[in-house]
Backbone bond lengths (Angstrom), bond angles and torsions (degrees), N, CA, C in turn:
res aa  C-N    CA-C-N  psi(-1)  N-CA   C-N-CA  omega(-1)  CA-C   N-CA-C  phi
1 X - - - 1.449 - - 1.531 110.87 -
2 X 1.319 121.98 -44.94 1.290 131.75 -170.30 1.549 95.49 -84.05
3 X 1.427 149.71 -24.40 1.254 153.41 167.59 1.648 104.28 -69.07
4 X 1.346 110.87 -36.97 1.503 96.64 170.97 1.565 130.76 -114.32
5 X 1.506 91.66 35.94 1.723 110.79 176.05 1.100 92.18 -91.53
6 X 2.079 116.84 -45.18 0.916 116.14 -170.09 1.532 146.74 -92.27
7 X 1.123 102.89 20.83 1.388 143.10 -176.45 1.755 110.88 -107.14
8 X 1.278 99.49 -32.44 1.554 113.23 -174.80 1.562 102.04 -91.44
9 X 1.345 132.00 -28.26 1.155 145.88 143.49 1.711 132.96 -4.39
10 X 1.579 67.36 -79.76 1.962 112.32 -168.19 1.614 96.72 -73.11
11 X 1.445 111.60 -50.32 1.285 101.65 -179.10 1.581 118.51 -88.01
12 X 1.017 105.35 -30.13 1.817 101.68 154.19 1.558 114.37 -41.09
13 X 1.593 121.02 -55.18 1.747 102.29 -176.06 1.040 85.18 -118.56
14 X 1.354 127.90 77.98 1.500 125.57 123.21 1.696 97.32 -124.74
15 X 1.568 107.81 -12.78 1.480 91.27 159.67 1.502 142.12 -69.63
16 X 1.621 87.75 -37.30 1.691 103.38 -167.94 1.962 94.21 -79.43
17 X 1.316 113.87 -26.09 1.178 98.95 170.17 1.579 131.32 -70.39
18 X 1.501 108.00 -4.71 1.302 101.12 -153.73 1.791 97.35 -110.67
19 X 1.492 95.28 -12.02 1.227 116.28 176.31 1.434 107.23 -70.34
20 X 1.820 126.64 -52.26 1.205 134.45 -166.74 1.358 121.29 -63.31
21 X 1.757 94.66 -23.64 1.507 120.14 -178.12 1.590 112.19 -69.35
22 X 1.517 113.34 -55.19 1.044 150.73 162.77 1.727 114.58 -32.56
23 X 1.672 102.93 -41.97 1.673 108.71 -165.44 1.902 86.73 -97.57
24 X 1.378 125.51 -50.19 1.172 125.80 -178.56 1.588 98.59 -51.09
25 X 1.395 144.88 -89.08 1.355 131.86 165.98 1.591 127.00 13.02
26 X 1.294 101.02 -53.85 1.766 122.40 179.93 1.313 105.43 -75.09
27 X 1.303 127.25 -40.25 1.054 125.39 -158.59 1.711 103.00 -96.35
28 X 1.407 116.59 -17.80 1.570 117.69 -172.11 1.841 87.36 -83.57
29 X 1.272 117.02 -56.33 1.304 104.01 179.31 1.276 129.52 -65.12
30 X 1.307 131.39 -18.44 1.283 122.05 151.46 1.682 135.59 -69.09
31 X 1.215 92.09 -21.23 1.962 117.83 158.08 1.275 98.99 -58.26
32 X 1.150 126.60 -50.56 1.736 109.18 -146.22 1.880 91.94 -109.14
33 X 1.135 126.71 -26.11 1.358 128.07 162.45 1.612 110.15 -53.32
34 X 1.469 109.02 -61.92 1.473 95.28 158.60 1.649 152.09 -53.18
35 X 1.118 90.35 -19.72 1.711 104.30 -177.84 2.014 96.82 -103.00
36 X 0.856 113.37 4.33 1.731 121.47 161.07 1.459 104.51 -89.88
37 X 1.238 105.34 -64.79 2.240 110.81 176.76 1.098 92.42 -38.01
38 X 1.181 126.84 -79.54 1.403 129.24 -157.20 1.519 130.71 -46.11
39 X 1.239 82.61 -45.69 1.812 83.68 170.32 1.215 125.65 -92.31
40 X 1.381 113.17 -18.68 1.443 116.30 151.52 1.567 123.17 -54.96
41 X 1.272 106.73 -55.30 1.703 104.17 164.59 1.377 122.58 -56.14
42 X 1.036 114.58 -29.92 1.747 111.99 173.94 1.553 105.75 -82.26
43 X 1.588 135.37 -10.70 1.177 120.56 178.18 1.764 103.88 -103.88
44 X 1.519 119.66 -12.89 1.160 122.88 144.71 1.450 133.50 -41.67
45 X 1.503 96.04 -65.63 1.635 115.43 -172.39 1.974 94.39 -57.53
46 X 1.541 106.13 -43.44 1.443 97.70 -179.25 1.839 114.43 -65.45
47 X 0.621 129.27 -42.79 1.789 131.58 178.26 1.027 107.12 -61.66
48 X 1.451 136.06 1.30 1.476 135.98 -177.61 1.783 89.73 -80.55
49 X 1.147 103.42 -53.27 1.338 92.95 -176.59 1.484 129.03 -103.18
50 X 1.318 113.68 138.58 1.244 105.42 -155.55 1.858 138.11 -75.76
51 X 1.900 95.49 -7.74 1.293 107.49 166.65 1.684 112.78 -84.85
52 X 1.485 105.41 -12.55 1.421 82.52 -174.29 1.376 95.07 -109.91
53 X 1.423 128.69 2.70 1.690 114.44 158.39 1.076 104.83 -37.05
54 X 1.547 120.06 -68.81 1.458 127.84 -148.80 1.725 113.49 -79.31
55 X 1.533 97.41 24.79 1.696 95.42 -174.44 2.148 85.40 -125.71
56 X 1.385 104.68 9.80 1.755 104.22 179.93 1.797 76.14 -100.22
57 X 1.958 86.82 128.21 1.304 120.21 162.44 1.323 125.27 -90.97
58 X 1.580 109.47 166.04 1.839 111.21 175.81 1.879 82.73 -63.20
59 X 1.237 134.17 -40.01 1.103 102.67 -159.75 1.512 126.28 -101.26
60 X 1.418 115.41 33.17 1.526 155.41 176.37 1.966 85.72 -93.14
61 X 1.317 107.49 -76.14 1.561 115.57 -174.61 1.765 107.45 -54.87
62 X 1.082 119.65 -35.45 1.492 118.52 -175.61 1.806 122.97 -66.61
63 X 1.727 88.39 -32.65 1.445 107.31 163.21 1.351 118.66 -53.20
64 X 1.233 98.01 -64.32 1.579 117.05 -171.12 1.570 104.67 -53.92
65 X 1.387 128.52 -42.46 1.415 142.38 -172.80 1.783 81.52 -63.20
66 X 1.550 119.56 -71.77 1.643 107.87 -157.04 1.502 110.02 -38.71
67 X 1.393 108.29 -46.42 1.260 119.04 -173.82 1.676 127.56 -45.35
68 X 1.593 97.92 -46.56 1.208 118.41 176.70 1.894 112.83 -78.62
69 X 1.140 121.92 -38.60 1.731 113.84 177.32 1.623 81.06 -90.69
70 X 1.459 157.56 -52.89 1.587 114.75 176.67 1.763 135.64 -29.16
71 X 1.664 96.01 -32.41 1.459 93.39 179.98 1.407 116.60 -85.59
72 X 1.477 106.82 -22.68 1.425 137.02 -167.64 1.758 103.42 -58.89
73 X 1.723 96.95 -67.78 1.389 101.24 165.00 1.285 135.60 -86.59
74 X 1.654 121.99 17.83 1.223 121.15 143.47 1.332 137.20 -72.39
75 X 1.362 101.55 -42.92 1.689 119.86 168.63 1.949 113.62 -119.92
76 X 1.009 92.89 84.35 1.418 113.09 -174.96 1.295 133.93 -45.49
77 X 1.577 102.79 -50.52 1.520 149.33 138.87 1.697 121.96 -23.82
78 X 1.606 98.40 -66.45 1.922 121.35 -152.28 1.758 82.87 -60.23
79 X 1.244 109.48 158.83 1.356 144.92 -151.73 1.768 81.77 -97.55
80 X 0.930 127.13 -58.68 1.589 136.20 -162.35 2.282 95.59 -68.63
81 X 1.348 117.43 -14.41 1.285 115.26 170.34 1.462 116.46 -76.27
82 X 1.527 102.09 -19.49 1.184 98.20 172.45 1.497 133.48 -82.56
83 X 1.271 102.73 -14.07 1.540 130.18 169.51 1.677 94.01 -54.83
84 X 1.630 116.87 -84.01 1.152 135.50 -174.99 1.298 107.85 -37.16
85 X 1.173 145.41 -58.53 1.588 137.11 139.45 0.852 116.88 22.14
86 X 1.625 107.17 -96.40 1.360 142.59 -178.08 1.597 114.42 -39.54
87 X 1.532 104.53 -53.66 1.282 105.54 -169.15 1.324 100.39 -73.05
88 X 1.373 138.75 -64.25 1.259 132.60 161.88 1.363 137.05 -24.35
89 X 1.375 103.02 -34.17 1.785 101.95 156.75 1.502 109.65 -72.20
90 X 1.129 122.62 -17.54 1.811 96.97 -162.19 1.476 75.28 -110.36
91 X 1.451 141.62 -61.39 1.763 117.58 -177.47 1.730 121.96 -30.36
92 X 1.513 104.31 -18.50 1.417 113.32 -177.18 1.706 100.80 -88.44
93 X 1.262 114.41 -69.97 1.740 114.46 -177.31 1.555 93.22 -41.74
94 X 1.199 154.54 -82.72 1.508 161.99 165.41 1.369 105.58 2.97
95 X 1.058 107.74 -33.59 1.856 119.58 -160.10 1.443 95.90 -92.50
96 X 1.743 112.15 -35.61 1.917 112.30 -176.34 1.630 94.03 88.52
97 X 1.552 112.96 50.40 1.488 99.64 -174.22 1.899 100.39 -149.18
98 X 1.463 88.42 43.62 1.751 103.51 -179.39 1.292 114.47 -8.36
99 X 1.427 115.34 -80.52 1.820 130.55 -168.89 1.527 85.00 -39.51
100 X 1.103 141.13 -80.81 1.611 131.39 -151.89 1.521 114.37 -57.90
101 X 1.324 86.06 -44.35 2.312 99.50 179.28 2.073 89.87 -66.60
102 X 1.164 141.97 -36.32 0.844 123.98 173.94 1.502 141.03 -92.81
103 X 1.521 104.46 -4.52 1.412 117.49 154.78 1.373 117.97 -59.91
104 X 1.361 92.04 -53.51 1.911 107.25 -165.93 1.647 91.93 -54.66
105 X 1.160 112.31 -69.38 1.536 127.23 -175.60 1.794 116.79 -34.08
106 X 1.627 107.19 -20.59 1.137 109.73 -167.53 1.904 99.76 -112.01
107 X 1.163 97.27 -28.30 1.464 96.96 156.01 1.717 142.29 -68.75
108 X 1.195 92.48 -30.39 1.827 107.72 152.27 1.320 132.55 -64.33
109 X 1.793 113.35 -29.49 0.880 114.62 -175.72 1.508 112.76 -93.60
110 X 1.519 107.34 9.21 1.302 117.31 -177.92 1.677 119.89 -110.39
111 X 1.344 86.82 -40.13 1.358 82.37 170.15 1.734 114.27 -92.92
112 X 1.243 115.79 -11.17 1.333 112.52 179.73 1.550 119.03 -128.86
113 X 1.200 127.15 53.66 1.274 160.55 -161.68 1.732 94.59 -36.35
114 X 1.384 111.33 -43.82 1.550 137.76 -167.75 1.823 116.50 -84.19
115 X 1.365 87.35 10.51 1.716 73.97 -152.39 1.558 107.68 -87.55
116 X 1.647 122.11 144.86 0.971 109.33 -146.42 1.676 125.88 -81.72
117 X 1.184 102.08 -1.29 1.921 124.27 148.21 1.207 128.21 -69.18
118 X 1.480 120.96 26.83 1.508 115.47 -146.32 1.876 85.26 -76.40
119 X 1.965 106.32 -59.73 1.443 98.70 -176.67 1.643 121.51 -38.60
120 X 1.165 91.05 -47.73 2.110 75.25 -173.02 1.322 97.52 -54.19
121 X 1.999 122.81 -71.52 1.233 111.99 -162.68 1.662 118.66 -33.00
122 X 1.063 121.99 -29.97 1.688 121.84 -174.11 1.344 110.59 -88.02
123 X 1.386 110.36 -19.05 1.592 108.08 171.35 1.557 98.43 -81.69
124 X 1.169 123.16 -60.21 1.601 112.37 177.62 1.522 115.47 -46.92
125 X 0.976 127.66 -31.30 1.404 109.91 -177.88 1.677 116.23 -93.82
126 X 1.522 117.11 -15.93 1.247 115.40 150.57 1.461 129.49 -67.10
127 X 1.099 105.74 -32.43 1.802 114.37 161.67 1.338 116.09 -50.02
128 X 1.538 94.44 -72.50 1.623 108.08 175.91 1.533 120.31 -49.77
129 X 1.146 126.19 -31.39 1.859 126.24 170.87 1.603 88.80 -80.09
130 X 0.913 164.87 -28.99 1.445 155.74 -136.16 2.094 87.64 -124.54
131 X 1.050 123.07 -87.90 1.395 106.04 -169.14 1.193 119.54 -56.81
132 X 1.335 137.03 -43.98 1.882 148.61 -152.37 1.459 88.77 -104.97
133 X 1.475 98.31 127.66 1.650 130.68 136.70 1.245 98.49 -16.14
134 X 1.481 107.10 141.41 1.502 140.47 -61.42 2.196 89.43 -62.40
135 X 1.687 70.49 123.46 1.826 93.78 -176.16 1.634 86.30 -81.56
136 X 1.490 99.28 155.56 1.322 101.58 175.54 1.842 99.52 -169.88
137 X 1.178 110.39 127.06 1.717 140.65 -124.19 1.648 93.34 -106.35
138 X 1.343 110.29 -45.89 1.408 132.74 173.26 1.634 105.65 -50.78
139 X 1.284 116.94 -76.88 1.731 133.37 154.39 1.350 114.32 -15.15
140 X 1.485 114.64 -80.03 1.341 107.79 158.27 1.316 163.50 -2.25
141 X 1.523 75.10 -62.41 2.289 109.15 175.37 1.628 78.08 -67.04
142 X 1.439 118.02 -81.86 1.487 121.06 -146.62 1.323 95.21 -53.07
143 X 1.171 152.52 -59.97 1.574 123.64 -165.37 1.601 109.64 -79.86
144 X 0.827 122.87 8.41 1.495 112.46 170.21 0.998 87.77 -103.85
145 X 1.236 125.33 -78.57 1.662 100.33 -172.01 1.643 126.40 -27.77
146 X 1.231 108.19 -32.14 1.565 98.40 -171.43 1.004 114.78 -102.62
147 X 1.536 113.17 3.23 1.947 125.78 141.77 1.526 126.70 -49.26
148 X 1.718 92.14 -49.24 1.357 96.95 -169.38 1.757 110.89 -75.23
149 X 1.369 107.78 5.22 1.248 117.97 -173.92 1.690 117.97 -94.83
150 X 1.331 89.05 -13.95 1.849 92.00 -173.52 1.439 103.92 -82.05
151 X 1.016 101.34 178.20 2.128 120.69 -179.73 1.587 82.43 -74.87
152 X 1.445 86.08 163.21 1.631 112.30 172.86 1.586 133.11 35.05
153 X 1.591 107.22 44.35 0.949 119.55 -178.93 1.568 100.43 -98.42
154 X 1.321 98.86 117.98 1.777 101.90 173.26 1.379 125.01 -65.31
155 X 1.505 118.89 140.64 1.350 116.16 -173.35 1.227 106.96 -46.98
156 X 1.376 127.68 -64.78 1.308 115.02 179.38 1.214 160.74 -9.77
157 X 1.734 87.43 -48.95 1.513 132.08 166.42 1.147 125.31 -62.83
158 X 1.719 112.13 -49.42 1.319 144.84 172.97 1.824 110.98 -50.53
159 X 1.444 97.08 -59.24 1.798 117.97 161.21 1.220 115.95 -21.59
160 X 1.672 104.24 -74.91 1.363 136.17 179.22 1.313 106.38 -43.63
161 X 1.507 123.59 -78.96 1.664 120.28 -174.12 1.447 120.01 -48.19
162 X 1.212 111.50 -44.97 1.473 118.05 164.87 1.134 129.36 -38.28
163 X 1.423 114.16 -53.40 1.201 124.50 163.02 1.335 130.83 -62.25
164 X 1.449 113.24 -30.80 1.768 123.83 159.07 1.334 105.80 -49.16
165 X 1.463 107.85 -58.38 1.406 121.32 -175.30 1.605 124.47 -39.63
166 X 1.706 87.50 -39.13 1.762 86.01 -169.49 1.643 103.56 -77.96
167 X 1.241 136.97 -24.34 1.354 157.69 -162.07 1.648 117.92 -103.66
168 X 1.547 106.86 27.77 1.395 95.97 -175.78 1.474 130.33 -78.11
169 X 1.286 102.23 -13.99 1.602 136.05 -172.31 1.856 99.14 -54.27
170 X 1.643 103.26 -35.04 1.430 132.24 167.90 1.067 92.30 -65.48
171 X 1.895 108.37 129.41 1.785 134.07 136.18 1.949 108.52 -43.91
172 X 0.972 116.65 111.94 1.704 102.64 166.78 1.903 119.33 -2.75
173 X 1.542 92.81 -68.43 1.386 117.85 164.59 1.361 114.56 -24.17
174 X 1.477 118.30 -91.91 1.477 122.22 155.94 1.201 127.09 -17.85
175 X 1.656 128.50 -58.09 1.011 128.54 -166.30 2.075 94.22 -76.82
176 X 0.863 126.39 -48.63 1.474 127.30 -177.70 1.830 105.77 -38.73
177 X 1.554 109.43 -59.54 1.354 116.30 -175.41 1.669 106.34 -58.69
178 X 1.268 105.03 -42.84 1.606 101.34 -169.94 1.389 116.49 -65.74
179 X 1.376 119.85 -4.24 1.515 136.92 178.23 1.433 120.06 -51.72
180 X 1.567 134.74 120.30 1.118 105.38 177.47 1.515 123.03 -83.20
């Protein structure tokens, strides 16, 4: 009897604890989801107009980045980190700050193999190794190639990379001028 008071106990607060754990979790990610809206809408509401676009700083965008890898590396996992990723890679390419826009970019594609931006992300990071310091040709091949590999890539498109492909020896630059 006293063996299964104490069993009834133990598993009583390891429930309510696991529960509290469980509700705090919910509640940190809805904290930090909110404090992303928010400042996103206030850097929205600012671009509406056009004198005070030009008064949003790299360090208006740098905020917004903490904001976004805080949630990122809280919930590592959550489907919505992969958003934060994303956005953080391209607030980074925007910024002219490749290595970071291409970490982030390479970390999404790792932990979120599925995600439903995968084509752009792989076009941005084949861009990004192909125009930005230190270009690197090798980089390139592999994300185009593994562009030309996804669903619903239009022939067109298909054309196009190929043709990057055959011309890598070409700076972007180069290859643009040599165009007929």
């Amino acid at each position: 009897m006293i063996k299964q008071i104490t069993i009834i106990m133990l598993s009583s607060t390891f429930l309510m604890f696991s529960c509290a754990d469980s509700t705090k979790s919910s509640s940190k990610k809805t904290e930090l989801k909110e404090r992303i809206k928010t400042y996103e809408d206030s850097l929205m509401a600012l671009q509406k107009d056009p004198q005070k676009a030009l008064k949003i700083t790299s360090l208006a965008q740098i905020e917004l980045i903490n904001r976004l890898t805080a949630y990122s590396r809280a919930f590592p996992s959550d489907n919505y980190s992969a958003v934060c990723l994303f956005k953080t890679h391209m607030i980074y390419e925007n910024l002219r700050a490749p290595l970071e826009a291409r970490a982030y970019a390479d970390t999404l594609l790792e932990r979120f193999p599925n995600f439903k931006e995968r084509k752009l992300v792989l076009e941005s990071l084949a861009s990004s190794y192909d125009m930005n310091s230190p270009r690197d040709t090798s980089k390139v091949r592999l994300y185009f190639e593994l562009l030309l590999k996804e669903p619903g890539i239009d022939a067109q498109r298909k054309k196009d990379i190929k043709e990057r492909l055959k011309h890598l020896e070409l700076t972007f630059e180069e290859y643009i001028m040599q165009m007929p």
